[in-house]
C-alpha atoms as one frame of an Amber mdcrd trajectory, in Angstrom:
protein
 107.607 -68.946  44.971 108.159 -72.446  44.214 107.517 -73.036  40.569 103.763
 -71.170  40.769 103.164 -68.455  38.279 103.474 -64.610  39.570 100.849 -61.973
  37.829 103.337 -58.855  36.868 102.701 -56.012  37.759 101.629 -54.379  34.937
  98.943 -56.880  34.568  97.762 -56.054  38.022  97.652 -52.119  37.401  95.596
 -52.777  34.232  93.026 -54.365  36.792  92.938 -52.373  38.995  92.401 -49.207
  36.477  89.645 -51.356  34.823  87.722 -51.771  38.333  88.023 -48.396  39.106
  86.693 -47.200  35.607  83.752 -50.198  36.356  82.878 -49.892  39.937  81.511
 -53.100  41.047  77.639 -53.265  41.349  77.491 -54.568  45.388  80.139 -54.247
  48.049  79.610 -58.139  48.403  80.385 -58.773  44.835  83.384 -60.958  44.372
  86.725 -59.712  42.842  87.171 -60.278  38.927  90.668 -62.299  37.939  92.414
 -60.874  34.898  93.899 -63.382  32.774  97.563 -62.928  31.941  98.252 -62.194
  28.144  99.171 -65.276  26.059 101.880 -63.365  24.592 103.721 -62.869  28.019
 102.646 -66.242  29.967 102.836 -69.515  29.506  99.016 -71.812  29.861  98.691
 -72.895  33.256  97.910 -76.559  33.459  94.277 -76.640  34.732  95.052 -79.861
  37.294  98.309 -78.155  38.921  95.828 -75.304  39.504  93.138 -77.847  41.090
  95.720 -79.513  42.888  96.969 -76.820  44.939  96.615 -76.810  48.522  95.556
 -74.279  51.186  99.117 -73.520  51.684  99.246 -72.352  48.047  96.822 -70.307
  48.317  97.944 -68.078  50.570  99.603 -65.731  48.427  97.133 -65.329  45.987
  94.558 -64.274  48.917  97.145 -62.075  49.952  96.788 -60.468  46.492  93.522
 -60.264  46.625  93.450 -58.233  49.552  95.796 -55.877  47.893  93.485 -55.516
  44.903  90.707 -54.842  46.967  92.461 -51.775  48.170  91.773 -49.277  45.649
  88.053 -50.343  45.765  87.849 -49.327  49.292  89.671 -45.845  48.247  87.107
 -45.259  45.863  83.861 -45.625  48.426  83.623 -41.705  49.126  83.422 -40.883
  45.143  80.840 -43.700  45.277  78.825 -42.351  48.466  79.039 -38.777  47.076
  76.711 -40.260  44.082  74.988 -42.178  45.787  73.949 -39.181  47.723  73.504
 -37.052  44.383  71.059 -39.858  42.867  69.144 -39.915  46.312  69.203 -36.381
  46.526  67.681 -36.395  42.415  65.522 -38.875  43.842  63.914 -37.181  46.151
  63.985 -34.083  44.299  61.882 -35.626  41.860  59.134 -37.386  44.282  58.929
 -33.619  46.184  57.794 -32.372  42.385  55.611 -35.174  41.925  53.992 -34.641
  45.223  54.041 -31.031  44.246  52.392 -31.046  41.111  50.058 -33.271  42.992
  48.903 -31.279  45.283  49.134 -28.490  42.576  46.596 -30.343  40.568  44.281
 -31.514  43.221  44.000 -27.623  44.189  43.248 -26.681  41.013  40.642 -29.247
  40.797  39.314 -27.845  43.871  39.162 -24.424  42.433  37.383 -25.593  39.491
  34.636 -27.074  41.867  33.963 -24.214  43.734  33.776 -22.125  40.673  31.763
 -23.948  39.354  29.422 -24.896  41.926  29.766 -20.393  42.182  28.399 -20.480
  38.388  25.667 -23.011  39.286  24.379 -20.909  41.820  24.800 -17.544  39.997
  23.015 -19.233  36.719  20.149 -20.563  39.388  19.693 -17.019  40.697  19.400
 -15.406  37.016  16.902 -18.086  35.883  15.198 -16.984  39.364  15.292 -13.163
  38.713  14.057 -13.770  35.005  11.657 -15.753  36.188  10.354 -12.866  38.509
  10.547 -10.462  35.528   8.559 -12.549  33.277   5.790 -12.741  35.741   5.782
  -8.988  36.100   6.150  -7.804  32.446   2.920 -10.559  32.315   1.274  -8.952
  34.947   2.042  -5.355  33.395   0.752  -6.789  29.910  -2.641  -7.670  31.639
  -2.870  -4.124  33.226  -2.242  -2.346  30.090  -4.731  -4.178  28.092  -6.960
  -3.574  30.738  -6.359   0.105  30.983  -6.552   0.299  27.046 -10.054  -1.233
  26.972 -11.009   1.602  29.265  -9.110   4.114  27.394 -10.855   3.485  24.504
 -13.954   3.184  26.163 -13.425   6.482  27.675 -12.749   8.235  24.355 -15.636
   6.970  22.791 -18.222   8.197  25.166 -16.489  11.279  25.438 -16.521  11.582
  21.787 -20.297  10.859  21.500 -20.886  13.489  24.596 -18.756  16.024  22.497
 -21.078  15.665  19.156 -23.975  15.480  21.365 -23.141  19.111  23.233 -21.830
  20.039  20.017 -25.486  19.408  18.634 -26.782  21.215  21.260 -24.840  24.251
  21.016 -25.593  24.447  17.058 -29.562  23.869  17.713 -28.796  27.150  20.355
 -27.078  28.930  17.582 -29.449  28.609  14.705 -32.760  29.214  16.920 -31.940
  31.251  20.034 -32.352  34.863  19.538 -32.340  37.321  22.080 -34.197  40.838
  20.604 -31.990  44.031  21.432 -34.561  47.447  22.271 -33.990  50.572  20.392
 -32.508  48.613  17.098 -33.933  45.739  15.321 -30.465  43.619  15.187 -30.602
  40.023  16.686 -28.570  38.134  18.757 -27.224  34.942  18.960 -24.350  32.903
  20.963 -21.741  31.750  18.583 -21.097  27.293  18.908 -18.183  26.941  20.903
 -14.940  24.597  19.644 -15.750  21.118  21.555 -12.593  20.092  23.301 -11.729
  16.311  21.929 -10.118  13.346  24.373  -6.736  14.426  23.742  -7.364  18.080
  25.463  -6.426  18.155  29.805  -9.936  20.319  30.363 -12.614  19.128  32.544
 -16.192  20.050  31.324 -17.350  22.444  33.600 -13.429  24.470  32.626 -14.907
  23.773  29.235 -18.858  25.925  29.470 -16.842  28.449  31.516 -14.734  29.339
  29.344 -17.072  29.032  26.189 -16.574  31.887  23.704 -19.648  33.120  23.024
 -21.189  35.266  20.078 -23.480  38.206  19.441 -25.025  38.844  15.592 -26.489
  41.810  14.774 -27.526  43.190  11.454 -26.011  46.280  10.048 -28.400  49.446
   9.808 -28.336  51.625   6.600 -26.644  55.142   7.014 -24.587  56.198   9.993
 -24.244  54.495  13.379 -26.986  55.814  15.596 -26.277  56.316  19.434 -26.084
  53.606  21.917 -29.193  52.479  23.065 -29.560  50.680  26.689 -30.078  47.411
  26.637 -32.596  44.940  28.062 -32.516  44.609  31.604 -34.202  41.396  32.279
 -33.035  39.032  29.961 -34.525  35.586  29.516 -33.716  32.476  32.074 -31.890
  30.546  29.590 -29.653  33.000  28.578 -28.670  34.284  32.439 -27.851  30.418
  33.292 -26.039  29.678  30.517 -24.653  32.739  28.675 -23.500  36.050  29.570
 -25.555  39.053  28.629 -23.362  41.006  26.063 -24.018  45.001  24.830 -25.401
  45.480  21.285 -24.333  48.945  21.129 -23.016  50.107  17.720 -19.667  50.758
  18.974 -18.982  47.287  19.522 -18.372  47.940  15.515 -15.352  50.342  15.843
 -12.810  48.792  15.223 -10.213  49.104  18.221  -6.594  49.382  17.484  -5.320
  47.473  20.447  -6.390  45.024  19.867  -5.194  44.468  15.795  -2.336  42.716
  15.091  -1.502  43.996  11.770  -1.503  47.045  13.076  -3.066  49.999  10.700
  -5.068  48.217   7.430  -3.471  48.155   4.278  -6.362  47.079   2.323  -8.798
  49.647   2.549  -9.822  49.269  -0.991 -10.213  45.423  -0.965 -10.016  43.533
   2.012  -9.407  44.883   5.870  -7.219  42.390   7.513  -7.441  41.972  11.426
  -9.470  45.406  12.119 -12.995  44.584  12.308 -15.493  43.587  15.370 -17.595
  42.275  12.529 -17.232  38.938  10.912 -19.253  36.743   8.626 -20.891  33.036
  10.147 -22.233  30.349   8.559 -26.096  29.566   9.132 -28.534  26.937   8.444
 -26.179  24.854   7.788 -27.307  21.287   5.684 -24.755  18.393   4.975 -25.002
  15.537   2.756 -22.848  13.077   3.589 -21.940  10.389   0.988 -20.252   7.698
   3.054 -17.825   5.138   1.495 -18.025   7.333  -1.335 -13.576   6.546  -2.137
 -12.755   2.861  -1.751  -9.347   4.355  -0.335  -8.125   7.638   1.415  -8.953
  10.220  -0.670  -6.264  12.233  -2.699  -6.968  15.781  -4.327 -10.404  17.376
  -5.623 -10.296  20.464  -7.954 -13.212  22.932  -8.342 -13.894  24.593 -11.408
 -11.657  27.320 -12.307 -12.057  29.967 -15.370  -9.435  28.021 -17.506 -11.842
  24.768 -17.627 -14.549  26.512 -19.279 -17.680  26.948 -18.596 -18.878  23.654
 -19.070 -17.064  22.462 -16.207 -18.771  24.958 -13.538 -20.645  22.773 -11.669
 -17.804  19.341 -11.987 -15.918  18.169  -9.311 -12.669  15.968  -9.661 -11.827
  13.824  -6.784  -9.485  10.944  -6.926  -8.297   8.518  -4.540  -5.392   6.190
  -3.432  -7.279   2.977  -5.459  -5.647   5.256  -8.608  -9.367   5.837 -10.129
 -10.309   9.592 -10.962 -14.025  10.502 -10.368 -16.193  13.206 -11.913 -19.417
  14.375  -9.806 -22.070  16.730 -10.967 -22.469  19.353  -7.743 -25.771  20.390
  -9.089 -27.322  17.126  -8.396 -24.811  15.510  -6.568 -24.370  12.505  -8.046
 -21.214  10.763  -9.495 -21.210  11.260 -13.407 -18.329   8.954 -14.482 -15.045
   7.270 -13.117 -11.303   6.750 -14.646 -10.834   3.097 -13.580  -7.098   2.434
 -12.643  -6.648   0.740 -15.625  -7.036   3.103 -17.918  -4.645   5.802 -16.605
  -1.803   3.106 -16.313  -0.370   4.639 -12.940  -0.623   3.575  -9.525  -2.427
   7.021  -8.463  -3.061  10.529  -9.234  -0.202  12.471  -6.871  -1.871  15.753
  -8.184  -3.885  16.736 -11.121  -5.162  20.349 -12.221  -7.400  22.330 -14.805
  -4.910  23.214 -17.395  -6.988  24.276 -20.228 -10.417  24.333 -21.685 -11.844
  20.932 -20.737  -8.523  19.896 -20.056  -7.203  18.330 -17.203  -3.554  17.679
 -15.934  -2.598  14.350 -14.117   0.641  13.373 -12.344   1.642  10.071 -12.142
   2.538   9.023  -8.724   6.048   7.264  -8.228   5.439   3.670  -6.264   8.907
   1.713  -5.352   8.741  -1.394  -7.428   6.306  -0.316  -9.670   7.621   1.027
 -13.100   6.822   4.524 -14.026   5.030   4.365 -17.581   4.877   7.978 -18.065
   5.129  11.008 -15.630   2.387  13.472 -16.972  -0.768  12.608 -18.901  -3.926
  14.465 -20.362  -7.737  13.808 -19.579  -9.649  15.841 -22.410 -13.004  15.976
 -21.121 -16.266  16.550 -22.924 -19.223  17.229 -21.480 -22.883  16.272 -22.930
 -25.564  18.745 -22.883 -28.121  17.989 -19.666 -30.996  15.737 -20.651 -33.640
  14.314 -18.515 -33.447  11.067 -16.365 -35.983   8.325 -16.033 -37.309   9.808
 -12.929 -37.558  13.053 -14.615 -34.412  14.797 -13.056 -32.235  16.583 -14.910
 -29.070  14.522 -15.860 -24.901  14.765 -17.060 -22.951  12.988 -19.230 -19.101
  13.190 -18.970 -16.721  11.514 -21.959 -12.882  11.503 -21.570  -9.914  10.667
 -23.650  -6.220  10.087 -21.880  -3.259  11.111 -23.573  -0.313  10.186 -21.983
   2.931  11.922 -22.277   6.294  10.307 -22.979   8.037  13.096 -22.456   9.845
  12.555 -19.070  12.116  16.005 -17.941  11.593  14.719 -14.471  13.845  12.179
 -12.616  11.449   9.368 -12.483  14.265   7.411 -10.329  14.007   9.787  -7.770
   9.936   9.863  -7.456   8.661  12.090 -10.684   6.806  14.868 -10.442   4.831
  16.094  -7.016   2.718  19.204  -8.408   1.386  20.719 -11.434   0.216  24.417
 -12.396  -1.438  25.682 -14.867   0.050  28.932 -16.490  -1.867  30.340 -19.504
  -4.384  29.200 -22.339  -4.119  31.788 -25.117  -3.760  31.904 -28.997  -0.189
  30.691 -28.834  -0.715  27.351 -26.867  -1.892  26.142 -23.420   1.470  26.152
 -21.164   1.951  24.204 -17.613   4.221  23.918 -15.018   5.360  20.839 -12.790
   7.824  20.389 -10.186   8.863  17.268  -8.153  11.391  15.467  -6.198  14.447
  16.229  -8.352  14.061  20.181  -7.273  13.716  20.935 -10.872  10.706  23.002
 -11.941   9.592  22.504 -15.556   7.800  24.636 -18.239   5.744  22.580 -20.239
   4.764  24.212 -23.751   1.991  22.586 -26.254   0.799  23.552 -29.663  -2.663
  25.605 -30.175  -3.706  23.125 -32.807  -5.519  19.700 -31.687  -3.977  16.749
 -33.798  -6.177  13.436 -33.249  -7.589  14.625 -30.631  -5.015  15.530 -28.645
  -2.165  18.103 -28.083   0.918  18.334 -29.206   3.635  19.100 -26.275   6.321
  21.333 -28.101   8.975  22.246 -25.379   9.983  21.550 -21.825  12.749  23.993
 -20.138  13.811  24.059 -17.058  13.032  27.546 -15.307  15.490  27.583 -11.973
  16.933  25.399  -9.298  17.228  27.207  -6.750  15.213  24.558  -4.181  17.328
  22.341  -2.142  14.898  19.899  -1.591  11.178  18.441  -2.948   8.802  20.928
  -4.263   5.393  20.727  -2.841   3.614  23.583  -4.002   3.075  26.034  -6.612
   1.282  28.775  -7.509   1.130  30.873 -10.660   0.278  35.114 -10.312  -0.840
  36.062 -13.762  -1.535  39.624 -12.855   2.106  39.750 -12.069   3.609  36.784
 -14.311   5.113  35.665 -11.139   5.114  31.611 -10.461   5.635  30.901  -6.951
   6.914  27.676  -5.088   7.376  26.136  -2.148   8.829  23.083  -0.427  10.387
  20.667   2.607  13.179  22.867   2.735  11.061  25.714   3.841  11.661  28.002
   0.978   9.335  30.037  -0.948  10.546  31.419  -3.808   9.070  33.921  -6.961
  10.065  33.553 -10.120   9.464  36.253 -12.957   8.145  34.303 -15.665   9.400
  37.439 -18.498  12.556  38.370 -16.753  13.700  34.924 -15.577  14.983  35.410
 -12.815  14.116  35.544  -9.243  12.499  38.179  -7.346  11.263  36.441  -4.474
  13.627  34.226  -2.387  12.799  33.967   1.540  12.953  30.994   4.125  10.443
  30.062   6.320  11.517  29.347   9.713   9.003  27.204  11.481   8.418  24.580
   8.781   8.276  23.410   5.509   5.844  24.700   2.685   2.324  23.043   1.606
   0.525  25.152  -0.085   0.803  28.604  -1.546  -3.344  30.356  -2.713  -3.524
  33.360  -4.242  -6.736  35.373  -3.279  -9.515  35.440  -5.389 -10.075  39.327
  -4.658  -7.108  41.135  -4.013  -4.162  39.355  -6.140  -1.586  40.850  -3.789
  -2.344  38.579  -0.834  -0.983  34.889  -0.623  -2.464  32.304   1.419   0.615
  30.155   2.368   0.040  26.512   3.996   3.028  25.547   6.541   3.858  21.988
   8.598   3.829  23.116  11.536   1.689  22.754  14.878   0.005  26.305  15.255
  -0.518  28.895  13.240  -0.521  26.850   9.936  -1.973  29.806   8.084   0.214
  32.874   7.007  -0.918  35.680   4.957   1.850  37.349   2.964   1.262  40.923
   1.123   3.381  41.690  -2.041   3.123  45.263  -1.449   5.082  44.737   1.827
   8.059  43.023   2.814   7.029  39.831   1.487   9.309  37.849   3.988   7.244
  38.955   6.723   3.778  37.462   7.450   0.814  39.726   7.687  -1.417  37.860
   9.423  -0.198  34.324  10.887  -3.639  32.167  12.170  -4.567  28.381  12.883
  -5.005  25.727  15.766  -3.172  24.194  17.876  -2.338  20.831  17.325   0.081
  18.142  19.005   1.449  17.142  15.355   2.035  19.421  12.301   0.034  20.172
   9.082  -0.243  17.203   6.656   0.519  18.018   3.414  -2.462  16.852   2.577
  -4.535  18.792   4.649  -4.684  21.821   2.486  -7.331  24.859   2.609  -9.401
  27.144   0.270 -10.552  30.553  -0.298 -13.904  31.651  -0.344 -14.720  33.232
  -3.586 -15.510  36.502  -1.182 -11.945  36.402  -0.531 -12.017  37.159   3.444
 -12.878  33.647   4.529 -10.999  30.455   4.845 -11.717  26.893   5.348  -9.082
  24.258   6.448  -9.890  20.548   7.861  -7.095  19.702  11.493  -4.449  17.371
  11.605  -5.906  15.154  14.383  -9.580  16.359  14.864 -12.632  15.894  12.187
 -13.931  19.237  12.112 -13.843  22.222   9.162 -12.202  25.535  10.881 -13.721
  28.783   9.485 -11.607  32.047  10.009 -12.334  35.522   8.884  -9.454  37.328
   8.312 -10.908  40.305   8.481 -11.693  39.722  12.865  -9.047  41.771  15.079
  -8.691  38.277  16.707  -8.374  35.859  14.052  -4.968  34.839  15.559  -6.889
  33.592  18.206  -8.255  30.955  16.948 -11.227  30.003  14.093 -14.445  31.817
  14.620 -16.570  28.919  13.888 -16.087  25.111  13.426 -18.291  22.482  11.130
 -17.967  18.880  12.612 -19.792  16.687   9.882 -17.460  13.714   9.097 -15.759
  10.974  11.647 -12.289  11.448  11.001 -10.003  14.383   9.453 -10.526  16.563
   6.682  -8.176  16.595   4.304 -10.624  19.703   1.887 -13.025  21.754   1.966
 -13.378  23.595  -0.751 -15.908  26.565  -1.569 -17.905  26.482  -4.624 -17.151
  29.316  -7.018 -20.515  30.884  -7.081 -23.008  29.270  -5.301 -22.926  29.205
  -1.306 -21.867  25.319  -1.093 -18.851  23.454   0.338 -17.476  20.152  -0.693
 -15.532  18.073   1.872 -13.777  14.885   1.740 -12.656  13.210   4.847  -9.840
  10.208   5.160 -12.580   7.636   6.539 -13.610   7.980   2.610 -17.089  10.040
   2.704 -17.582  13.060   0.446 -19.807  15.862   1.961 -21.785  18.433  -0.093
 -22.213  21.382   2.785 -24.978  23.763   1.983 -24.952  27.184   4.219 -25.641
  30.881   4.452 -23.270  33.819   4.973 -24.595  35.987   7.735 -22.417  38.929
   7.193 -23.157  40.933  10.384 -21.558  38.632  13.341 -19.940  40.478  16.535
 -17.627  38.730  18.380 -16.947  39.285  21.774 -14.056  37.785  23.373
C-alpha cells in the first residue's frame, strides 16, 4: 500500500447505499468521492495527493470500477421506470389527442346543428311568410264578400217591404163577391220571408197562405151555395179560388189541438175556422222618439184611475221616464234622469190611484241610492192649445224609498206588481236578483204628499235563481212568478203557502198575463226559439200547456220582447226576436200553432211592445231603433182561414 490512505469499508458501503438511494442523473455522469470521517482519518496533505503518479493511481481506479458495480445492477429497476414514465407519457399525449379529436367533433356537431336550425328557422319564416299572404288574401275576399252580403240584404229587404206593400194594398181592396150570400172575400197578407230564411221567391208565392173573409149571417147557417165559376184574371194568376160555403165555419175536430173546448162560456181555444183580422190599418210613426233603446211602457189599468185612461208611460235606457197623451199623441211631460237619481227605470207599474211604481236599475260601479221610488202623478183638466186643439198637463212628485229589503249588491230589484188599493192601504210586490219576493205595505193616509211604507215581508223563496216576472190573480188572491230557472210558481196570498209549483222545460220565464176575460187563462212568455207563447188553464192541470203558439226564430225570446192581450181577450200581439214585424194570433183558430194569422211590419228593427189600448181600437209600439208607433186599425171579426 505504501504509506497511501485505504477508504474502509464501511465508508465504501455507505456510498454505495447513498448512490443507490440517488441514482445518478446520466449514465455518463462521473462517480461522487465520499470523504472519510474526520473522526476515523487523518487530513490528507493536499500536495502528496497532487503529487502522485499514474502508478498511484491505479488502485484507486480499480476502486472505482468496483463502485460502479452496483450502479450497473441497478439499470433494470431504472429501465423498468423509465418505461413506466414513457408509458405515462404517452398515455397522456393519446388523451390529449383524444380529447382533441373529442372536441373538434363536437365542434363539428355543433355546426351542422346549427347550420340544421338555420335552415329549419329559414323554412318557418318561409311558410309564415306564405300564410301571411294568404290570411291577406282571405281578408280581401271576405271584405269583399261582406260588401255584397250586405248589399244583398238590403235590396232584399227593400223587395220584401215592397211585396209586402203590395200584398197589404191586395188585402184591404181586393174583394172577390161570393153568389147566393152577400159575404166578401179577401186573400189574407202573407209573412214576407227576411234574408236570413233558405227560400227562393217563387218557393215563397207558392206557398203563400192565403185568406178568405166572409161576414157572418144572422140566424142559422143556410145551405151551401155554388160558387162562382169564372172568377176574375187576377185572382186565377195569383190566388187560388177557395169555397165560401158556410161549413167552412164548423169547426173540425181534427184538426184542434186542444182537443174538445173548455171555454164554451168565455173564450173557445183552437176550435174555430173563424178568426178576427186587422183592417185599414194607419200608423204613425214617431221616429227618434227615445234617445236610447227603449225600456218598458204601461197602459192604463183600473188601479190608475180614470184620469190616467188615455196616458202612456214609456221610458228608456237614457234613465228619463216619459208621459204621452194617446188621444192626441203628443208627449205631455218627461222625468229627466236627474231627477229620479238612478241610472234607469228596470221596470215600473201602476200601483195605485195616480200612482206609479219605479225600480231602480242596478249599474256596476254606480251606487244604488235607493231601490224603489214613487211618481205621484196629477193630471190637469184638458184646456185648449194655441192652435185650438185640445191639450194635457201632467205634474209629478218622486218619493223615493229608503227602505232597501232587496240585496242591492247582488243587482236590486227586477219586477214590480201591484196587488190591491183598498181602505186599508195600497200594497205592492217586487222581486229581483236575490230570489226573494217582497210584500210591500203603505199607509191609507197621504202625509206631505206622499205615502207612508209601513211593512216589507218576505212571502217565499222557493226560486233558485232571478225573478223575471210576476203576476198578481185577484179573483183568486194568487201571485204568480216566474224566472231564469224556468219555474213558475203560485203563491196563495191568504194561506201562504204554495199551490202552484211546476218547471218549465224548454226555457226560462218572461212574462206571465192574466186574461182580461176569462181570469182562469195565463198568458206565459218563455226564452225559447218557437213556440214562445203558452196558454195555461187553472181549471186543468196547470203544468200542462193548453195551447203552445209562436215563430220560429234562430235565437230565443228576449226578455224584453214581451206581448199583450187584447182587451177582447182572444187576440195577442208580440214583436220577434230578429225580425221588425208585430205577430197577431187568434187563439181561438184550430191552427194557431201554426203560426200568426197576420203580421204588421211598420218599424225598421224589432219590437220590443205592442200593446192594445184598453178601449179604443189602437196599438202602441215601440221598436229598439227608438221610434214609437201609434197603430190605428179595425177588427173584422168574420175571417176564414184556409190552410
Amino acid at each position: 500500500m505504501d504509506g497511501k490512505p485505504l477508504i474502509p469499508l464501511s465508508l465504501l458501503a455507505t456510498s454505495v447505499f447513498q448512490r443507490d438511494r440517488n441514482p445518478p442523473s446520466s449514465s455518463s455522469s462521473t462517480s461522487t468521492q465520499v470523504p472519510a470521517p474526520a473522526s476515523t482519518q487523518p487530513p490528507v496533505s493536499t500536495q502528496a495527493t497532487t503529487s502522485a503518479t499514474p502508478s498511484e493511481m491505479m488502485p484507486q481506479r480499480g476502486e472505482d470500477s468496483r463502485q460502479k458495480r452496483p450502479r450497473s445492477s441497478q439499470s433494470p429497476d431504472l429501465s423498468r421506470r423509465l418505461r413506466k414514465k414513457s408509458t405515462k407519457e404517452e398515455d397522456s399525449s393519446s388523451a390529449e389527442s383524444t380529447s382533441d379529436s373529442e372536441s373538434s367533433s363536437s365542434e363539428d356537431s355543433d355546426h351542422e346543428q346549427l347550420q340544421t336550425t338555420n335552415a329549419s328557422a329559414l323554412k318557418m319564416h318561409g311558410v309564415i311568410h306564405d300564410l301571411m299572404l294568404e290570411l291577406e288574401r282571405t281578408r280581401t275576399k271576405h271584405a269583399k264578400y261582406s260588401d255584397k252580403v250586405k248589399t244583398s240584404s238590403k235590396k232584399i229587404r227593400d223587395l220584401s217591404r215592397k211585396l209586402e206593400r203590395r200584398f197589404r194594398h191586395m188585402s184591404e181592396h181586393t174583394l172577390v163577391a161570393s153568389p147566393g150570400s152577400d159575404r166578401t172575400s179577401l186573400t189574407r197578407r202573407p209573412s214576407i220571408p227576411n234574408s236570413n230564411d233558405r227560400v227562393t221567391l217563387a218557393s215563397f208565392v207558392r206557398n203563400t197562405v192565403s185568406m178568405t173573409t166572409t161576414k157572418r149571417t144572422q140566424g142559422l147557417p143556410q145551405p151551401p151555395s155554388p160558387s162562382r165559376s169564372a172568377q176574375s184574371h187576377r185572382e186565377q194568376t195569383q190566388r187560388p179560388v177557395f169555397s165560401t160555403s158556410d161549413r167552412d165555419r164548423v169547426p173540425k175536430r181534427e184538426h184542434s189541438t186542444a182537443g174538445p173546448s173548455l171555454h164554451d162560456d168565455r173564450i173557445r181555444i183552437a176550435a174555430s175556422n173563424v178568426v178576427e183580422t186587422f183592417t185599414n190599418i194607419h200608423a204613425d210613426i214617431r221616429n227618434k222618439a227615445f234617445a236610447r233603446k227603449p225600456r218598458n211602457m204601461v197602459m192604463h189599468s183600473s188601479i190608475a184611475g180614470a184620469d190616467m185612461e188615455e196616458v202612456m208611460v214609456a221610458n228608456s235606457l237614457d234613465g228619463s221616464i216619459q208621459f204621452w197623451d194617446l188621444e192626441n199623441r203628443h208627449l205631455i211631460s218627461t222625468i229627466p234622469r236627474s231627477h229620479l237619481n238612478q241610472p234607469w227605470c228596470e221596470d215600473m207599474c201602476w200601483v195605485g190611484q195616480n200612482t206609479l211604481a219605479i225600480a231602480s236599475a242596478h249599474k256596476e260601479g254606480v251606487p244604488l241610492q235607493h231601490q224603489l221610488a214613487l211618481v205621484h202623478v196629477e193630471k190637469a183638466k184638458p184646456y185648449r192649445s194655441a192652435l185650438g186643439m185640445s191639450a194635457t198637463s201632467i205634474s209629478w212628485t218622486i218619493q223615493p224609498l229608503r227602505e232597501s229589503p232587496h240585496d242591492g249588491s247582488r243587482g236590486g230589484i227586477v219586477c214590480v206588481s201591484s196587488l190591491i188599493e183598498d181602505m186599508n192601504g195600497m200594497s205592492l210586490v217586487t222581486a229581483g236578483v236575490d230570489k226573494q219576493i217582497v210584500k210591500w205595505q203603505f199607509a191609507s193616509q197621504y202625509t206631505d204628499g206622499n205615502r207612508t211604507p209601513i211593512q216589507q215581508s218576505p212571502l217565499h223563496n222557493k226560486h233558485t235563481s232571478t225573478i223575471q216576472a210576476l203576476c198578481y190573480a185577484s179573483q183568486s188572491n194568487v201571485l204568480y212568478s216566474g224566472g231564469c230557472d224556468c219555474r213558475v210558481i203560485g203563491f196563495d196570498m191568504v194561506r201562504s203557502e204554495i199551490v202552484v209549483e211546476y218547471k218549465n222545460k224548454d226555457g226560462r220565464i218572461n212574462s206571465i198575463l192574466q186574461n182580461p176575460v176569462d181570469p182562469n187563462l195565463f198568458l206565459i212568455s218563455q226564452a225559447t226559439t218557437h213556440n214562445q207563447l203558452l196558454l195555461h188553464d187553472t181549471r186543468v192541470r196547470f203544468e200542462t200547456p193548453v195551447l203552445e203558439f209562436g215563430f220560429d226564430s234562430a235565437d230565443r225570446l228576449s226578455k224584453q220582447i214581451l206581448p199583450s192581450w187584447h182587451p177582447a181577450g182572444a187576440i195577442v200581439s208580440s214583436g220577434m226576436q230578429i225580425e221588425s214585424k208585430i205577430n197577431i194570433w187568434d187563439i181561438r183558430w184550430k191552427d194557431v200553432h201554426r203560426g200568426a194569422g197576420q203580421s204588421i211590419d211598420v218599424h225598421e228593427k224589432r219590437v220590443f211592445k205592442a200593446a192594445f189600448h184598453p178601449k179604443r181600437s189602437l196599438m202602441t209600439s215601440m221598436s229598439s231603433d227608438g221610434s214609437l208607433g201609434f197603430i190605428d186599425f179595425r177588427l173584422n171579426p168574420d175571417t176564414v182561414v184556409h190552410q
